[in-house]
N, C-alpha and C positions, 0 to 999 in steps of 0.2 A: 577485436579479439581474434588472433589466428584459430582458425579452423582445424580440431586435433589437437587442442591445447596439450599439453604434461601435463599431467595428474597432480604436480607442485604446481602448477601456475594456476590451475583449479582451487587448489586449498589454501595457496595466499591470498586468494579472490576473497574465497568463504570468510576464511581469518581476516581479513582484511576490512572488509564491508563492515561500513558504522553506519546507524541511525545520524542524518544529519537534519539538527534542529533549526538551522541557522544559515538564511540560500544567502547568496550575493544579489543583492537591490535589482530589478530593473533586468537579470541577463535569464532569458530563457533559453531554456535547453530548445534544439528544434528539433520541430514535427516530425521531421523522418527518424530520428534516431530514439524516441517515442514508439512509432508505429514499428521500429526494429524490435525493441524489448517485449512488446504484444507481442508479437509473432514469435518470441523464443519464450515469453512463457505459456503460449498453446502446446509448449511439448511436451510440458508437466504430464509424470502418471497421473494416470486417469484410468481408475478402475470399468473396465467393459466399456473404454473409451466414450466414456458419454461428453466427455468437455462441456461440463455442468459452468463455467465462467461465462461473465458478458464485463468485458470494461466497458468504459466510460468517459471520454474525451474531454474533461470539465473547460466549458470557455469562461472569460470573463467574467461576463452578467451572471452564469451560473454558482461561479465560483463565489463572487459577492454574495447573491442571496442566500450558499449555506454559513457563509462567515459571519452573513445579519442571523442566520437561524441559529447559530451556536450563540452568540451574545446576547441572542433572547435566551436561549437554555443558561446560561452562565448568571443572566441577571435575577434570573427566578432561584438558579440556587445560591448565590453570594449575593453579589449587589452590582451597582449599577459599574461604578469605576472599573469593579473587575469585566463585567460584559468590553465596556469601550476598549483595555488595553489588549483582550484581548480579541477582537474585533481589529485593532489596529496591526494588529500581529498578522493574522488571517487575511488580512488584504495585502500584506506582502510576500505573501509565498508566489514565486513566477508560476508553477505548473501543478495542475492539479490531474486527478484521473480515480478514479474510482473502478471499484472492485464489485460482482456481485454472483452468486453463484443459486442454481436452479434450483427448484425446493424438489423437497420428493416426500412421497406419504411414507415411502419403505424409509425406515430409520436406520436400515445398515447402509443403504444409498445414498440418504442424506449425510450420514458422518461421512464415507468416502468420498462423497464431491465435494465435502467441504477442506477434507484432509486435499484433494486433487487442486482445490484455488489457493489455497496457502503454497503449496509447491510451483502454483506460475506466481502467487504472489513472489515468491522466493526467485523465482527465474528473470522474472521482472525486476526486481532489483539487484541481485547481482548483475542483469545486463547493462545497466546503466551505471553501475557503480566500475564495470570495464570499461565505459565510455566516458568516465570521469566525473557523473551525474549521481549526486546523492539523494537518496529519496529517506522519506517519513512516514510511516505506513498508521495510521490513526485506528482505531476500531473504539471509542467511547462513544461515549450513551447518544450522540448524536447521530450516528449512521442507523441508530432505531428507531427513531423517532418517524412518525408517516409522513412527515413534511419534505423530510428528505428523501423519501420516494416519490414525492411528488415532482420535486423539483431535478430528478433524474429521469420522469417520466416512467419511472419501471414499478408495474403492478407488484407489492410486496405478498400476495399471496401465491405468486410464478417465480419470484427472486428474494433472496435473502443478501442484505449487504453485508460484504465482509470486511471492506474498507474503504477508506481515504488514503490514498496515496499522494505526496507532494512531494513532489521533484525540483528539481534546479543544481547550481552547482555552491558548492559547500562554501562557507562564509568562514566558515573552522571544522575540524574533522575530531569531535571529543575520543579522547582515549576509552580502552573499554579493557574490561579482564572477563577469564570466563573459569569455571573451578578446572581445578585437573580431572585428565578422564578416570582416573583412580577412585576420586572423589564419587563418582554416579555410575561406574562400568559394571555389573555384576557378572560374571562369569561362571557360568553352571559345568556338572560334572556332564 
């Protein structure tokens, strides 16, 4: 993405950006252009600049045992067929990366740093979705679970996860609508 974008080339990005469910087999996005998107979502406000975020580099092996941990949570709520398919699903996402953001006792601090990792979540995926890399940002019951703090090493009473992110490049790109701004705008006197 050129440096000094227009301000339309910003909001076709914004408007643009889909949630993609569906990567192509086998093609990982690379590392460096990865470590680009971390670096442009540290720019995110950030109130009294605390940069409350810590990604998460998910490898392999890691990436499998939370795909075996959601198919244990899957099979204890449905049954087992639904665990396996989707377990089978979850082994073929190319890139994974996790989200998690600092805890804090003050509950004006904690909203704000959590409002601040949603905004590099947001910069993190617009940047990759200019580099042609569609991502899936997960946040269900499995990013609360203690196992999966376990198996990201991160003490859950120093970090709060905010998510799952899975990356690669789009298998299909789903149509999306969003209401008019008429619809949600209020305009005071």
């Amino acid at each position: 993405m050129p440096k000094n974008m227009p301000a339309a080339s910003v909001g076709d990005l914004i408007a643009g950006r889909r949630t993609i469910y569906r990567f192509k087999p086998d093609l990982t996005p690379p590392r460096e252009k990865i470590l680009e998107a971390v670096n442009a979502a540290r720019w995110a406000p950030n109130h009294h600049l605390t940069e409350p975020w810590h990604f998460y580099l998910i490898g392999p092996a890691t990436a499998r045992a939370i795909a075996e941990l959601n198919a244990e949570l899957v099979k204890e709520r449905k049954d087992e067929a639904a665990a396996q398919a989707k377990l089978e699903r979850w082994l073929k996402i190319p890139g994974w990366l996790a989200l998690t953001c600092d805890r804090s006792e003050d509950t004006v601090r904690a909203m704000e740093d959590y409002a601040a990792c949603c905004c590099a979540a947001q910069n993190l995926m617009l940047y990759l979705w200019s580099e042609g890399i569609g991502v899936k940002w997960n946040t269900g019951d499995l990013i609360h679970h203690p196992q999966f703090y376990d198996l990201l090493w991160v003490d859950p009473d120093l970090e709060r996860a905010i998510g799952i992110f899975w990356y690669g490049y789009a298998e299909e790109i789903p149509n999306a609508a969003r209401k008019r701004v008429d619809q949600f705008l209020v305009e005071l006197p």
